[in-house]
MARDOMAR-375132 format. One record per residue: y, z, x of N, C-alpha, C in turn; residue number from 1. Coordinates in steps of 0.05 Angstrom, whole numbers, padded with zeros to 5 digits. Last residue first. Example, Ala and Ser with C-alpha at 12.3 -4.5 7.8 and 13.67 -1.06 7.14 Angstrom:
2
(rec (-00045 00142 00257) (-00021 00143 00273) (00001 00157 00258) 2)
(rec (-00114 00156 00264) (-00090 00156 00246) (-00066 00156 00264) 1)
This chain:
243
(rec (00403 00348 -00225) (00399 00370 -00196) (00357 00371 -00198) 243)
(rec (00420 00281 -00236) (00408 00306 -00245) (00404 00330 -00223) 242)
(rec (00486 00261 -00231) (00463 00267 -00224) (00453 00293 -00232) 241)
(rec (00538 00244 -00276) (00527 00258 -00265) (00501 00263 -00262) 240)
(rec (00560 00213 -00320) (00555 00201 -00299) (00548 00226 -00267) 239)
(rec (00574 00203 -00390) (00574 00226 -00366) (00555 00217 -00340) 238)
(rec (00620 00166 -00432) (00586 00174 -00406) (00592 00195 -00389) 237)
(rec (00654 00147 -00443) (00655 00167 -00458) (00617 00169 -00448) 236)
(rec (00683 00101 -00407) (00702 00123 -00413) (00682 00150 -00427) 235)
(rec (00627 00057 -00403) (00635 00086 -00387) (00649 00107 -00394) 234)
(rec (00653 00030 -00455) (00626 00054 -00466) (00629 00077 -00442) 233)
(rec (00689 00001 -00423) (00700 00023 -00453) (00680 00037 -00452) 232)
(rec (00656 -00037 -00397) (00667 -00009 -00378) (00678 00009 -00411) 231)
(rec (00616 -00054 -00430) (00613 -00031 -00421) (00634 -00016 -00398) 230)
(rec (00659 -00093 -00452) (00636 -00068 -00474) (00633 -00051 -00452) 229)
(rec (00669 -00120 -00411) (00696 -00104 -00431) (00676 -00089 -00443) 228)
(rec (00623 -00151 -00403) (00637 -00126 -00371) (00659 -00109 -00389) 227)
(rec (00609 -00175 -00437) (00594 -00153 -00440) (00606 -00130 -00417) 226)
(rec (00643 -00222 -00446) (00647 -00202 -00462) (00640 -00171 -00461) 225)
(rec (00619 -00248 -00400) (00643 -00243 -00402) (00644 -00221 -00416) 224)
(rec (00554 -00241 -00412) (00570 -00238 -00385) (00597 -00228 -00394) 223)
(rec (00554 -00275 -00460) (00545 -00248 -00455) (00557 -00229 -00436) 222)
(rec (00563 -00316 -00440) (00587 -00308 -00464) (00577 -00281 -00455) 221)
(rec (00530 -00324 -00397) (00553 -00331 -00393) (00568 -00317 -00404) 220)
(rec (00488 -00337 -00441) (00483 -00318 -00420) (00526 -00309 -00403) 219)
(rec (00508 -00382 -00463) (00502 -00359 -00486) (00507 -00337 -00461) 218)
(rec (00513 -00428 -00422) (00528 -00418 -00439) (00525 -00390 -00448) 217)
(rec (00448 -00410 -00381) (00459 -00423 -00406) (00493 -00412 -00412) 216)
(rec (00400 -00417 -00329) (00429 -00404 -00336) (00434 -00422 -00363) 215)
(rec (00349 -00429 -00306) (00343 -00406 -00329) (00375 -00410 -00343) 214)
(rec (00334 -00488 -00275) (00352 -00467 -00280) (00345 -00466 -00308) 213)
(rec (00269 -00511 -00264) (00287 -00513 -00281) (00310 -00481 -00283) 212)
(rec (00235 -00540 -00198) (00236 -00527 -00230) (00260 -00519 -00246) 211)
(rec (00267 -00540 -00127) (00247 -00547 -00162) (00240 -00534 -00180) 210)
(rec (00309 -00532 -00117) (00296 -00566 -00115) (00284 -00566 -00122) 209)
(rec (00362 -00477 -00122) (00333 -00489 -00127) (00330 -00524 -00119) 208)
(rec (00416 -00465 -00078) (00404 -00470 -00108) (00374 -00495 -00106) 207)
(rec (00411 -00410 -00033) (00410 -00443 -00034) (00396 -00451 -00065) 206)
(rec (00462 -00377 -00007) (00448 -00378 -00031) (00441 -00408 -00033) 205)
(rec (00452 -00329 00045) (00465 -00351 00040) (00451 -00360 00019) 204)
(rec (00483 -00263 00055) (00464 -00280 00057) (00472 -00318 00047) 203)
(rec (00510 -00200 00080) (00522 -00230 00074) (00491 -00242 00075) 202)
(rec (00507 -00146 00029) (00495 -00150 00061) (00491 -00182 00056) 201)
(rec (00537 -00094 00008) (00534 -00122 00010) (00519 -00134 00034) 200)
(rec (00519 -00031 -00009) (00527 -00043 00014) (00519 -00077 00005) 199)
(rec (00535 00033 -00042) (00525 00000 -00048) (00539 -00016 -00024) 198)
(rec (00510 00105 -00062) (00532 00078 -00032) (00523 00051 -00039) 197)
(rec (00530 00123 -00115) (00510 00119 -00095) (00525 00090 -00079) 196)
(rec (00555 00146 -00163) (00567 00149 -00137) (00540 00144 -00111) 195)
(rec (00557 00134 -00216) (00534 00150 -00207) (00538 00165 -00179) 194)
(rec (00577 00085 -00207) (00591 00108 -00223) (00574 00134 -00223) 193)
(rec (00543 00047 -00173) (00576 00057 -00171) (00581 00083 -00188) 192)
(rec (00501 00043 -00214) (00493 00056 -00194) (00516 00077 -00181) 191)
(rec (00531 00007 -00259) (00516 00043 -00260) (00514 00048 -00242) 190)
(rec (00547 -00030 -00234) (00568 -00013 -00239) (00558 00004 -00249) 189)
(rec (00496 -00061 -00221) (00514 -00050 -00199) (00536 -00032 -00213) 188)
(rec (00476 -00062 -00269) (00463 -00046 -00256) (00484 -00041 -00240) 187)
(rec (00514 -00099 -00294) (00509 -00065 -00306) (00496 -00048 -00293) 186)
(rec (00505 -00149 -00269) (00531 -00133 -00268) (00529 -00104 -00268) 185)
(rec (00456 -00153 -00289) (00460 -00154 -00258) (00479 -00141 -00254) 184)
(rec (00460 -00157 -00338) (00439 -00142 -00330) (00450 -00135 -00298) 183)
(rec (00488 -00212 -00351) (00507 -00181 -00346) (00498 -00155 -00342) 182)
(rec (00448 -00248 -00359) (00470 -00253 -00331) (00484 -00225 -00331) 181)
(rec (00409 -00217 -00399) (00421 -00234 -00389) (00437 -00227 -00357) 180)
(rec (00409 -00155 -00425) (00380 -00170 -00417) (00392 -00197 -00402) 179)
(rec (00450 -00091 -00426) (00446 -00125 -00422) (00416 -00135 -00412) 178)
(rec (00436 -00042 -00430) (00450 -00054 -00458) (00433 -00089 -00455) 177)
(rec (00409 00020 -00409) (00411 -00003 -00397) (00419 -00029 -00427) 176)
(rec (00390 00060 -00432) (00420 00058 -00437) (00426 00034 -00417) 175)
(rec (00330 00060 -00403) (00339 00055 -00435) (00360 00054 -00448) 174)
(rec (00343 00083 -00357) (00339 00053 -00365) (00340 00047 -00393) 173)
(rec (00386 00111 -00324) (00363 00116 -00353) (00364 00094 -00351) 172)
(rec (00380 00126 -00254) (00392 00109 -00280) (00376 00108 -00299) 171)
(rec (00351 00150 -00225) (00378 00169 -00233) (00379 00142 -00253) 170)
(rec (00305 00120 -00201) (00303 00149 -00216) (00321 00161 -00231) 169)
(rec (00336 00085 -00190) (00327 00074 -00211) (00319 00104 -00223) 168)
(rec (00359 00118 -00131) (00375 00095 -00151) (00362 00101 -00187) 167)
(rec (00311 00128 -00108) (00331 00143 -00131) (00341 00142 -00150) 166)
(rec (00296 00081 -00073) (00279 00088 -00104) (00295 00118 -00123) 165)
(rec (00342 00034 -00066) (00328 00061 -00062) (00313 00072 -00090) 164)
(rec (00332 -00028 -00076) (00349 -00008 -00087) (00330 00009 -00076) 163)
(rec (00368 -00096 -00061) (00343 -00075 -00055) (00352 -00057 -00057) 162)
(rec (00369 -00164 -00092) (00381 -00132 -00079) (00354 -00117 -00080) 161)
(rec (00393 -00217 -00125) (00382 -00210 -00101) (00383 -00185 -00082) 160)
(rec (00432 -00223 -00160) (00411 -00227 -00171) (00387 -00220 -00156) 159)
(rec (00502 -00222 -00166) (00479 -00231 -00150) (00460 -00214 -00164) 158)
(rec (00554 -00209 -00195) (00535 -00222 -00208) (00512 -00227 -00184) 157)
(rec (00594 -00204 -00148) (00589 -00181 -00178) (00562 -00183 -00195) 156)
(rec (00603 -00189 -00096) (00580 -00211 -00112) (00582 -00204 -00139) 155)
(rec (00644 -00160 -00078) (00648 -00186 -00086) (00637 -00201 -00097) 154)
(rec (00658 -00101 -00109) (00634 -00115 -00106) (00644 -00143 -00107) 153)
(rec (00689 -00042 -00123) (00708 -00065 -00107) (00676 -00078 -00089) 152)
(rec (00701 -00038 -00197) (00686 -00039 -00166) (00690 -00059 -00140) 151)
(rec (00742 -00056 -00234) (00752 -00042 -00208) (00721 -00030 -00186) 150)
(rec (00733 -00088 -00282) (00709 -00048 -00274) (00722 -00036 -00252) 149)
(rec (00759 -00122 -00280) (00764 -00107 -00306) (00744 -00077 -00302) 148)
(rec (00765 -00141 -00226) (00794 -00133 -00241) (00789 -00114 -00263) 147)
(rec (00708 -00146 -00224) (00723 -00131 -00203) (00752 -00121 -00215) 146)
(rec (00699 -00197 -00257) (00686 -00165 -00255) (00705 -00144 -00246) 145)
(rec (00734 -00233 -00243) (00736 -00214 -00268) (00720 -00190 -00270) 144)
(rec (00702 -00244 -00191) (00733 -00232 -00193) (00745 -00222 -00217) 143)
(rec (00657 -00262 -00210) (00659 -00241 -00197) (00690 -00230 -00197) 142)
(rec (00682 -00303 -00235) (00663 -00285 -00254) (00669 -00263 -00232) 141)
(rec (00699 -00335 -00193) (00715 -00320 -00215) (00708 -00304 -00218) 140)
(rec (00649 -00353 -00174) (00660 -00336 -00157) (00687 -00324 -00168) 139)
(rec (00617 -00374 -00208) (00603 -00350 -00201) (00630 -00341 -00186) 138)
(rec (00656 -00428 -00219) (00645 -00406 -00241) (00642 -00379 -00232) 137)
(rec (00649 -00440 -00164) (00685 -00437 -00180) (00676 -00417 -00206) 136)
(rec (00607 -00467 -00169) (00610 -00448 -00153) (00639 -00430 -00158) 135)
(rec (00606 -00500 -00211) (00596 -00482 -00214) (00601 -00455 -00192) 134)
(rec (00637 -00536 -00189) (00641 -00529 -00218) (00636 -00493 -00217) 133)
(rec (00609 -00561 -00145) (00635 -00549 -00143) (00637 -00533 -00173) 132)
(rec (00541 -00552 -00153) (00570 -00563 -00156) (00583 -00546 -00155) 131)
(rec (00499 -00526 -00098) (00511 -00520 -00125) (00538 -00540 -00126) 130)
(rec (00484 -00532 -00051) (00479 -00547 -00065) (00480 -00536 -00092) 129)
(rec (00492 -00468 -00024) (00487 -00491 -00015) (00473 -00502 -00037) 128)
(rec (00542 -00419 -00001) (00527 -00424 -00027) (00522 -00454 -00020) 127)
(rec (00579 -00371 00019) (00560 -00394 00031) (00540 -00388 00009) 126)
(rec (00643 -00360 00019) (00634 -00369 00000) (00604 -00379 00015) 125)
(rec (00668 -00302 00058) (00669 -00333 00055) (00658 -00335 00028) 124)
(rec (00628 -00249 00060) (00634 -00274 00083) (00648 -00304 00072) 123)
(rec (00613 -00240 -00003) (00628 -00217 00028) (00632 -00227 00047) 122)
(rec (00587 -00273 -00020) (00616 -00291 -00024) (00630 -00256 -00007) 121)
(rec (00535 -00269 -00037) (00542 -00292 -00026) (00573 -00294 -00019) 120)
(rec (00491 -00219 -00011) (00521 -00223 -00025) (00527 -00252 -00014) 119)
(rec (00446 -00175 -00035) (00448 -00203 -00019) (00465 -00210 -00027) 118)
(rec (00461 -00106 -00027) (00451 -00139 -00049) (00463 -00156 -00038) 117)
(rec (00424 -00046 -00034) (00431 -00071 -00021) (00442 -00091 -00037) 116)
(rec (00445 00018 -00050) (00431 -00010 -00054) (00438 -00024 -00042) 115)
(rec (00442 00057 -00018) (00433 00070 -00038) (00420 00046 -00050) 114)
(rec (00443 00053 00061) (00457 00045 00027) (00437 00047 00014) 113)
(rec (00423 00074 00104) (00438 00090 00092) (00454 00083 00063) 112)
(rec (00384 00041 00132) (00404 00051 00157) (00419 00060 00130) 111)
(rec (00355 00029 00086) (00342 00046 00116) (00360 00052 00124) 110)
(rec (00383 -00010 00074) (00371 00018 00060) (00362 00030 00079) 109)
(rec (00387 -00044 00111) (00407 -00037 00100) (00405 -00006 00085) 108)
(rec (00332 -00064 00112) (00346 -00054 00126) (00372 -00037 00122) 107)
(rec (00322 -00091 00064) (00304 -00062 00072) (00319 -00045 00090) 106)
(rec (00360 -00131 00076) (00364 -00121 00047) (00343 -00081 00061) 105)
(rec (00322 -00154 00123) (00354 -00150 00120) (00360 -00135 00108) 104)
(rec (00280 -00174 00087) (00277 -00155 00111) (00311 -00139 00119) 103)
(rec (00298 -00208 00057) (00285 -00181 00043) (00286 -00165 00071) 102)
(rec (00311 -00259 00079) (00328 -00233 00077) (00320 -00213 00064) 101)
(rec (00271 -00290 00072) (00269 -00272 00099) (00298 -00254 00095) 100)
(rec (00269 -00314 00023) (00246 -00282 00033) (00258 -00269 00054) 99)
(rec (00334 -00325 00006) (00308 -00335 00022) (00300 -00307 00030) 98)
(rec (00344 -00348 -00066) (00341 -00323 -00047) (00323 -00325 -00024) 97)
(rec (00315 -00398 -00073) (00351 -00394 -00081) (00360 -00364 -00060) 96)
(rec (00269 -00400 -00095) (00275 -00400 -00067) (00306 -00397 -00066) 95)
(rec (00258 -00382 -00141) (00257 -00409 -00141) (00277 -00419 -00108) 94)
(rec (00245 -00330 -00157) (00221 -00342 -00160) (00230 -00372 -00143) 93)
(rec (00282 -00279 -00135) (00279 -00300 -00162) (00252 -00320 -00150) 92)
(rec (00295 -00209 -00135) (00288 -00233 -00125) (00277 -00250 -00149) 91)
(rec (00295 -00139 -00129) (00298 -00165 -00148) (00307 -00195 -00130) 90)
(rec (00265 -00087 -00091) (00272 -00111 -00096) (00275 -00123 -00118) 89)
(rec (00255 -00024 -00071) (00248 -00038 -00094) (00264 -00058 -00097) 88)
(rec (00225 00022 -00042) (00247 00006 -00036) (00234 -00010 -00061) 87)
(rec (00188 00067 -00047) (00217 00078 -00042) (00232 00059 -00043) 86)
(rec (00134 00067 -00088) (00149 00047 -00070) (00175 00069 -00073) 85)
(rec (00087 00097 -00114) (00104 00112 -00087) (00118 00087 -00073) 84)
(rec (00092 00082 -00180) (00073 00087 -00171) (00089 00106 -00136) 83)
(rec (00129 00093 -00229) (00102 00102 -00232) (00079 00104 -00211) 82)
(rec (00166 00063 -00206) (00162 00073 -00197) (00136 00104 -00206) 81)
(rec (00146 00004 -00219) (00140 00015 -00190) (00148 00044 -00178) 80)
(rec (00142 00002 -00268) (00124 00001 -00248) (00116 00011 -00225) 79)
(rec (00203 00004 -00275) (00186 00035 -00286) (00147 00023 -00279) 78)
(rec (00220 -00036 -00262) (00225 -00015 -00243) (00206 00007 -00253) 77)
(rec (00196 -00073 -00293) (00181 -00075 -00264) (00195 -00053 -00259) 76)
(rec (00214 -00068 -00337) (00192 -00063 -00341) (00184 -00061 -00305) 75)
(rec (00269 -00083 -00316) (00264 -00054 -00320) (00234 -00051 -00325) 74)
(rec (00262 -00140 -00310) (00264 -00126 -00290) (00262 -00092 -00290) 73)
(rec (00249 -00160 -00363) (00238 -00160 -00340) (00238 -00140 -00318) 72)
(rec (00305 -00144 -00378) (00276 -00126 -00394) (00246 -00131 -00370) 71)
(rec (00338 -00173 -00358) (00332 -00148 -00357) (00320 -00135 -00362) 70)
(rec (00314 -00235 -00377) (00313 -00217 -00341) (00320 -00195 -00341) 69)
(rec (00279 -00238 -00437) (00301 -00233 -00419) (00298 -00222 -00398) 68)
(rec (00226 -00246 -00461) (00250 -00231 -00470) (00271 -00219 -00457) 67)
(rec (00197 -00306 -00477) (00214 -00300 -00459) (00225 -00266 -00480) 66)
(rec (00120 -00285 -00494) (00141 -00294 -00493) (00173 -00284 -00474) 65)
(rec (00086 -00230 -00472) (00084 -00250 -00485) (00111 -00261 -00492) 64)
(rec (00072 -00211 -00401) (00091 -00208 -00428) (00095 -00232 -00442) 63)
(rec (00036 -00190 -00343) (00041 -00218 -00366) (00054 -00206 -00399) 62)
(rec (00043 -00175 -00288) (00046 -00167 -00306) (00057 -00183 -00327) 61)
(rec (00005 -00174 -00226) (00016 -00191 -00233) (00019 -00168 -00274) 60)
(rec (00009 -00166 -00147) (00004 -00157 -00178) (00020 -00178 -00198) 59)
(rec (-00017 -00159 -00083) (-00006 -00183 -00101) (-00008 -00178 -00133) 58)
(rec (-00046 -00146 -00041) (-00022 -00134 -00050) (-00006 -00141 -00075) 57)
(rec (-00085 -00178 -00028) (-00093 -00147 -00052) (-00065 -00138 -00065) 56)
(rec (-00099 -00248 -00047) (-00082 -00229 -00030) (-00078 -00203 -00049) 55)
(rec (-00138 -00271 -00053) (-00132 -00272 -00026) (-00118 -00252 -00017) 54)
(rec (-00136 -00259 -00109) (-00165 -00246 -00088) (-00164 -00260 -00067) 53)
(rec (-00088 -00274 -00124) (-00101 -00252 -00128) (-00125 -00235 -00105) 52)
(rec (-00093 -00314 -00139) (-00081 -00315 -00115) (-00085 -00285 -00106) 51)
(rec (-00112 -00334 -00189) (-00117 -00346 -00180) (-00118 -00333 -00138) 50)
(rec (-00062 -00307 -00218) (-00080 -00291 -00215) (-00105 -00310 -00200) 49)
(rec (-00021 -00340 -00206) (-00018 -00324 -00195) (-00041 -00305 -00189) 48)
(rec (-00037 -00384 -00229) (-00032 -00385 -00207) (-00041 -00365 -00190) 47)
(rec (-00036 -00363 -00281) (-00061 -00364 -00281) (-00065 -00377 -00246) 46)
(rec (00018 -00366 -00288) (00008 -00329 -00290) (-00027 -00339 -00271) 45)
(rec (00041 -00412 -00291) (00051 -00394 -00274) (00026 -00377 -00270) 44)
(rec (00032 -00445 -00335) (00003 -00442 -00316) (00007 -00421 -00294) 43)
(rec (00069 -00463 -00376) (00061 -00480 -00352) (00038 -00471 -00331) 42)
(rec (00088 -00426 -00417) (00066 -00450 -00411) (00048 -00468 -00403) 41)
(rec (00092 -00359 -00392) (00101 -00386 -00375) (00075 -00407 -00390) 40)
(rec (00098 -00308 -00412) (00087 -00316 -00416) (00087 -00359 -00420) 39)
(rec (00136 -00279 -00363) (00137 -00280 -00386) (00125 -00307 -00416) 38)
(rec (00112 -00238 -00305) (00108 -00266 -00321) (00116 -00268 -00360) 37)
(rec (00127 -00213 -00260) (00124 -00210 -00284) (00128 -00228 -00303) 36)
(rec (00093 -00188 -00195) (00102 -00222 -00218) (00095 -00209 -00240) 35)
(rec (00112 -00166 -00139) (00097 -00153 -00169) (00114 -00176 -00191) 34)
(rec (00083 -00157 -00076) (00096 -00166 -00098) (00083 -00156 -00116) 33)
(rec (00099 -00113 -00016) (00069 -00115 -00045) (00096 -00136 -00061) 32)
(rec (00103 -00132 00059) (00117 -00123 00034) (00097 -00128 00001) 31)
(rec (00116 -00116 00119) (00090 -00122 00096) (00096 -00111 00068) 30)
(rec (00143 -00159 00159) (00148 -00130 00154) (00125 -00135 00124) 29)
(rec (00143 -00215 00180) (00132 -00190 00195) (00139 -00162 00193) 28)
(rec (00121 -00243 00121) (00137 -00233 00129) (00133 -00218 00157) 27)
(rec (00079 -00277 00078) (00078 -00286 00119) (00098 -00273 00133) 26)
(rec (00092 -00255 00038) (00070 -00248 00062) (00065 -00259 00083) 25)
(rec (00129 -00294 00024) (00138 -00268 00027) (00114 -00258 00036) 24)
(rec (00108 -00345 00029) (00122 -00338 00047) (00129 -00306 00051) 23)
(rec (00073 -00340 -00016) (00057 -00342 00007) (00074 -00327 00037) 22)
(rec (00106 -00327 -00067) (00079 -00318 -00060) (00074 -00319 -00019) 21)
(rec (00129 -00384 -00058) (00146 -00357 -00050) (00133 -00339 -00045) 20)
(rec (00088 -00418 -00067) (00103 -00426 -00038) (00118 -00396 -00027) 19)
(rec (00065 -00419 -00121) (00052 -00409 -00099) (00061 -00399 -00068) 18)
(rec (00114 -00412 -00146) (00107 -00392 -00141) (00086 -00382 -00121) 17)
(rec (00142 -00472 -00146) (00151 -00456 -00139) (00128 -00426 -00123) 16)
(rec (00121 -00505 -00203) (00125 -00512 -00175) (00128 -00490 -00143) 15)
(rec (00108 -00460 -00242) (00086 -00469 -00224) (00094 -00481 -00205) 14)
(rec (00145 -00431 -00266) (00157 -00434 -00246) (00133 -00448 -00227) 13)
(rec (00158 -00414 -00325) (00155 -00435 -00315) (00158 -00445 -00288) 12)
(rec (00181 -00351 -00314) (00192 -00362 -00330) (00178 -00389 -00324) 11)
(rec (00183 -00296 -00276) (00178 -00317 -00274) (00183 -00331 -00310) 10)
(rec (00216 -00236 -00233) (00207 -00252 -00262) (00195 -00276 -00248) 9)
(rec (00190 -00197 -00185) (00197 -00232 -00178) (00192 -00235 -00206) 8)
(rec (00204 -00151 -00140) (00198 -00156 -00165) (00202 -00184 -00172) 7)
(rec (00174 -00124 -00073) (00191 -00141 -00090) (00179 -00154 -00117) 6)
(rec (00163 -00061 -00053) (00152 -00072 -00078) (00180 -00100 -00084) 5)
(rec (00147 -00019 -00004) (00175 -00035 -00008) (00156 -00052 -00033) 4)
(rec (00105 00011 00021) (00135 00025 00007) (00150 00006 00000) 3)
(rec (00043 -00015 00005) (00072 -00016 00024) (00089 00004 00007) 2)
(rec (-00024 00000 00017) (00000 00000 00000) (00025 00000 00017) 1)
């Protein structure tokens, strides 16, 4: 068993999963995945369990239909920590996040942040093969974050981080609101208000070459509207660790 557990949704990702699967164990630090499959048409799950009895470390948890990357991802935190991972990853399935910064991300925690997160835009902007459009999108968004929660996070929205296993111990997950693009947001401004150290650590974001972006409009509206819902709901939270 490793201390470090990366959580990897999936969504249709057969091009993809055997390659990320493989690379993140070819790491020279030994890291357990845990695929939570939301019941992918395409054959994802039956990949994975396929992959299984090469590799022990390798788990897989199948949910019938899509019900969003936050629900994803909290079903995987209360996985892992049901079991003794101290480091706990979110990572995407479609190489966009490269494995080899999980090592980086571990690091970071180790030498004293509460979370990591792969930051595309704490150095510059390095984001590769995204339209201009789009890149202008993510890197506002973040700047509306920041104006309207005052965390001073340039990624506001990254998708790519490694959390101390406290972290998730101290955040109820069940007052967790957002399942979309503002899942990401809410985590980093719970952790902040909680007062646990959050370190950016610069990576570089290369948009997928195969299989199909998850992002929509809807996710987006969610986004916007949802950073004004919850900083108002903070005003009347109590944000104190348990002793």
């Amino acid at each position: 068993m490793s201390d470090s557990l990366v959580i990897i949704p999936t969504y249709n990702e057969k091009e993809n999963i055997e390659k990320i699967i493989r690379k993140v164990f070819s790491l020279p630090f030994l890291f357990e995945i845990l695929i939570i499959d939301d019941g992918s048409p395409d054959g994802t799950a039956q990949i994975v369990k396929d992959l299984q009895a090469e590799f022990p470390l390798l788990h897989l948890e199948e949910r019938k239909g899509k019900l969003g990357l936050g629900t994803a991802y909290i079903h995987g935190f209360k996985w892992a920590l049901a079991r003794k991972h101290e480091y706990i990853f979110e990572m995407d399935a479609d190489f966009s996040h490269n494995p080899d910064d999980l090592v980086k991300l571990r690091e970071a925690c180790v030498n004293g942040a509460d979370l990591s997160i792969g930051s595309r835009y704490v150095k510059g902007v390095n984001v590769v093969n995204w339209p201009m459009g789009r890149v202008l999108m993510s890197y506002f968004a973040s700047m509306y974050v920041r104006f309207i929660t005052r965390i001073n996070i340039q990624d506001a929205t990254a998708g790519f981080k490694c959390y101390r296993r406290q972290v998730l111990e101290t955040i109820p997950m069940d007052k967790i609101k957002f399942v979309g693009y503002a899942f990401q947001i809410e985590m980093k401004f719970t952790a902040i208000k909680y007062g646990f150290n959050v370190v950016e650590v610069p990576i570089i974001f290369t948009d997928r070459t195969e299989g199909t972006s998850k992002m929509s409009t809807r996710i987006f509206r969610e986004a916007f509207l949802g950073v004004i819902q919850m900083k108002i709901s903070s005003w009347f939270r109590d944000y104190k660790r348990p002793l």
